[in-house]
N, C-alpha and C positions, 0 to 999 in steps of 0.2 A: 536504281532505286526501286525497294521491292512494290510501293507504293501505287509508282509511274507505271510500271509494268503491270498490274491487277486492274487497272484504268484501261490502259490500250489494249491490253489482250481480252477485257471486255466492248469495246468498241470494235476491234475489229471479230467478234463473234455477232454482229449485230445490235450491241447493247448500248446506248446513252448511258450517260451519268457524269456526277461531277463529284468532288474530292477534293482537299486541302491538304497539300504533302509540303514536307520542310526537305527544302535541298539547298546542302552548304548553307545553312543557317538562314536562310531566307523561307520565308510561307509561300505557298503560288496557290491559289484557286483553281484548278484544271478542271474545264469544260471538255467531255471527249463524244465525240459523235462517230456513227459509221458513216461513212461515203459507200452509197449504194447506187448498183447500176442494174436496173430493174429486180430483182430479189437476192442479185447476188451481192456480196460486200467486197469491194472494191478496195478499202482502205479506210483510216481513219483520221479524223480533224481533230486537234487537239488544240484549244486556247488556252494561254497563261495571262493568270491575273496575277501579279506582284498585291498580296496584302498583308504584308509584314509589319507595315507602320500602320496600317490599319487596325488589325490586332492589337498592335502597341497600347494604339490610341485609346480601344477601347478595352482594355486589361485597366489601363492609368483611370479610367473612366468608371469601371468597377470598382477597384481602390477608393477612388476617390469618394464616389459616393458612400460604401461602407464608412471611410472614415470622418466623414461630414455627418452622419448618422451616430456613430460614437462620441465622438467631441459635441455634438450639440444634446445630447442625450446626459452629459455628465451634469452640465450645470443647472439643466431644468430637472434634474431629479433634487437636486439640492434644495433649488426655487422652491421643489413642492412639497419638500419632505418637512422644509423648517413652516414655511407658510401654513401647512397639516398642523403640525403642533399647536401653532398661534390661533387659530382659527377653532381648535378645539379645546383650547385651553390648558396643553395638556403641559405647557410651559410655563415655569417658573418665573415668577415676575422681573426679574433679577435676569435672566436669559433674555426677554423677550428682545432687550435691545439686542444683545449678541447675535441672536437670531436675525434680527431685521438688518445688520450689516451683512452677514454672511448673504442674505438674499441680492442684497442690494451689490456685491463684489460678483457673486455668480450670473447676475441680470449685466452688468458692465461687460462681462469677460465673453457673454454669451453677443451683445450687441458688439463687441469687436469681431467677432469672430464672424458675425454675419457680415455685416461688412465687409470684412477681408474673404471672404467668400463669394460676392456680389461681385467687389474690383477683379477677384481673377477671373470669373464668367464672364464679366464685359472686356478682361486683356484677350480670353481666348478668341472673343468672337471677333475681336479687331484684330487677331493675326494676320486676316487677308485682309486688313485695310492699310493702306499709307499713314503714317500717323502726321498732324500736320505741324512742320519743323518750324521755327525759329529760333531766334538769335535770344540763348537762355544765361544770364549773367552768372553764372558756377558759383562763386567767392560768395555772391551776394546772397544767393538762395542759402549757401551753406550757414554764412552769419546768421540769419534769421531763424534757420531753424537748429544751430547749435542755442541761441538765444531764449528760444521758444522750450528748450528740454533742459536747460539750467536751472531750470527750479525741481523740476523732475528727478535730475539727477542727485541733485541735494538732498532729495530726499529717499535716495538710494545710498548717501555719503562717496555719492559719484561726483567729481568735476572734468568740464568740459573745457578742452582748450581748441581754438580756430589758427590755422599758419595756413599758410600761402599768399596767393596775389591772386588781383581781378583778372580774370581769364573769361572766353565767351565758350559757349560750344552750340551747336545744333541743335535742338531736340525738342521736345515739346514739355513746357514749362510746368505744368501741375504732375505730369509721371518724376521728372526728376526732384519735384519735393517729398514727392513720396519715396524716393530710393534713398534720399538722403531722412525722412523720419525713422522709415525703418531699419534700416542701418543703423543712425545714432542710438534711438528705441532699443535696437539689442545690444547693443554694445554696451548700456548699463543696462538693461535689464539682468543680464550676462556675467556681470562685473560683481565686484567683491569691495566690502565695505573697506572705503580708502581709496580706491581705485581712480583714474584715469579714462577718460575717450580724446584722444588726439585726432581734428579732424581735419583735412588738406585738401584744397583744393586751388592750383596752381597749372601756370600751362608748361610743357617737356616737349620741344622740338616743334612738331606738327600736329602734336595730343594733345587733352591737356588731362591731368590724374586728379583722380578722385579718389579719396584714402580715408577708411575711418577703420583707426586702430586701438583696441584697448586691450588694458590692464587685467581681463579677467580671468575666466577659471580655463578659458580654451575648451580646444575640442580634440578628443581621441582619434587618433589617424585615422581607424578603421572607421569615423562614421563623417569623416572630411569630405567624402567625395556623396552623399546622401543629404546633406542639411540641407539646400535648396530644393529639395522633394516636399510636395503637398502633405503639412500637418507630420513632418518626422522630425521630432525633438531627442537630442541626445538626453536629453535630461526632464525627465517628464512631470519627475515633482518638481521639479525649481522651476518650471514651465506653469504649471498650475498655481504653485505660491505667488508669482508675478504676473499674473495675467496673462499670460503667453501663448497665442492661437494656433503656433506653428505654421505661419500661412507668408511673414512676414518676408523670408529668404525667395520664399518663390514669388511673389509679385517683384522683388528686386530682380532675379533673375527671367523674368520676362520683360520687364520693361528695359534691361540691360541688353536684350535679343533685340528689342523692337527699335532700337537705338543704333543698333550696330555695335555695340560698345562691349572691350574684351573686359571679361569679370573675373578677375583672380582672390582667391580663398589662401591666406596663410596663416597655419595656430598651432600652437604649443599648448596641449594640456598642462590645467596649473599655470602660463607664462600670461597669455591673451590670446585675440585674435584681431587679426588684417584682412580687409576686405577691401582690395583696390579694384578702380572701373576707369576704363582708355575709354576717352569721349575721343571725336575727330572735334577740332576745333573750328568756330562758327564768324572767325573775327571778319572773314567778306560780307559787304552788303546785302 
C-alpha cells in the first residue's frame, strides 16, 4: 500500500505523523512514530485504528442532517409563502380558505415529521441500552390498531383485514405499536384506490409472524434494498400528496434490530408489498 509505505518510510527517517489509508476495503487511522535511541532512529511504531464504521457513521450523519434540512425547509416555505399572501392581502377572498388548508396540511406534515425525527434520536441513543422486554399480546396490539387506521383507510378507499391467532412474543410494548402503525400507515398510504392491507399476526413453530401485506403500487427492485434508509422515498410526489415523512420504514427497522427480530421486504411493482418480522415468542412467565 502506497499509502502505508509514505507513513513508515517517514517515521523511520525520524518523522511522526498520522494518516487514514483504505486497505481491502476497511479505513485504519495510523499513528506512526520513530523509535529512537539517542539521535539515532532505531525503528518505527506504527498504531492501527479500525474506523471504518466510524466514517460510516458519520457519512449516515452528514446525510442525515442535509436531509432533515431539506424535508423541513419544503413545508415551511409553503407555511410562509401562503401565510405572506394572507397577511398582505394579496389574496383573493375566495382563496383565502384554500390557502389556510394548504398551511394547515403543510404545519401537520411538518409536525409528523418532527416527530418522527425525535423517535429516531431517542432509538439511536437507546442502541446501547437494554430495552425493557415483556410479555406483548401481538394479535391483540394488531386488532387495536388495524381498528384505529379503519377509518383512515376508508378514506383512502383502502380496507383493512386482521387473520391470525393470539400469540405472545417478548418485546417492549409501545415500540411494537409503532411497527405495527407504521407499517399498516404505509401500506395504505401506498395503496391504490380499491385496494387491500391484510394483516397477520400468528405464532409458527417457536416464532411467531408478523405480516402486513398490501394491494398496492409496490416497489422497483432496484430501490427494494434502499426504503428502510432515513427520508428515501421511491416516490417522492405520492410521498408529499399523502403526508409521507420518509422516516417511517427506518424507525420499523430499528426497532426490529432492537428486538432481535428478522425483518423481510417482499414487492412486486404495480402487484403490492410484504413486510414480514420473526418475533422469538414470549409464551414463558
Amino acid at each position: 500500500n502506497p499509502d502505508l509505505q509514505e507513513i513508515l518510510s517517514d517515521a523511520l527517517n525520524g518523522r511522526s505523523g498520522e494518516q487514514v489509508i483504505s486497505v481491502r476495503d476497511e479505513r485504519y487511522q495510523i499513528d506512526a512514530s520513530p523509535i529512537l535511541s539517542g539521535n539515532a532512529v532505531r525503528g518505527a511504531a506504527l498504531f492501527f485504528f479500525t474506523v471504518t464504521e466510524k466514517e460510516k457513521a458519520e457519512q449516515i450523519r452528514r446525510e442525515f442532517t442535509a436531509n432533515v434540512s431539506h424535508e423541513l425547509k419544503t413545508p415551511l416555505t409553503a407555511i410562509s409563502g401562503y401565510a405572506e399572501l394572507i397577511e398582505h392581502h394579496m389574496a383573493r377572498e375566495e382563496d383565502v380558505g384554500r390557502f389556510g388548508g394548504e398551511i394547515h396540511r403543510s404545519a401537520v406534515r411538518l409536525l409528523r415529521m418532527i416527530d418522527d425525527i425525535i423517535r429516531l434520536s431517542e432509538l439511536d441513543v437507546m442502541e446501547t441500552e437494554s430495552p425493557v422486554l415483556e410479555r406483548v399480546p401481538l394479535y391483540e396490539l394488531a386488532e387495536v390498531s388495524v381498528d384505529m387506521l379503519r377509518i383512515n383507510g376508508e378514506k383512502h378507499g383502502v380496507k383493512l383485514f386482521l387473520h391470525g391467532a393470539p400469540c405472545i412474543i417478548r418485546g417492549n410494548k409501545e415500540m411494537v405499536e409503532e411497527v405495527l402503525y407504521n407499517l399498516c400507515d404505509n401500506a395504505i398510504r401506498y395503496n391504490r384506490e380499491g385496494g387491500s392491507v391484510f394483516v397477520t399476526a400468528e405464532p409458527k413453530g417457536d416464532r411467531v409472524r408478523l405480516c402486513v401485506e398490501d394491494t398496492g403500487i409496490g416497489i422497483p427492485e432496484e430501490h427494494i434494498e434502499r426504503v428502510f434508509e432515513r427520508f428515501y422515498r421511491v416516490d417522492r410526489s405520492r410521498s408529499k400528496a399523502t403526508g409521507g415523512t420518509g422516516l417511517g420504514l427506518a424507525i420499523v427497522k430499528h426497532i426490529a434490530a432492537r428486538h432481535h427480530a428478522e425483518l423481510i421486504l417482499e414487492s412486486r411493482e404495480g402487484e403490492g408489498t410484504r413486510i414480514t418480522l420473526w418475533f422469538d415468542r414470549g409464551d414463558e412467565p
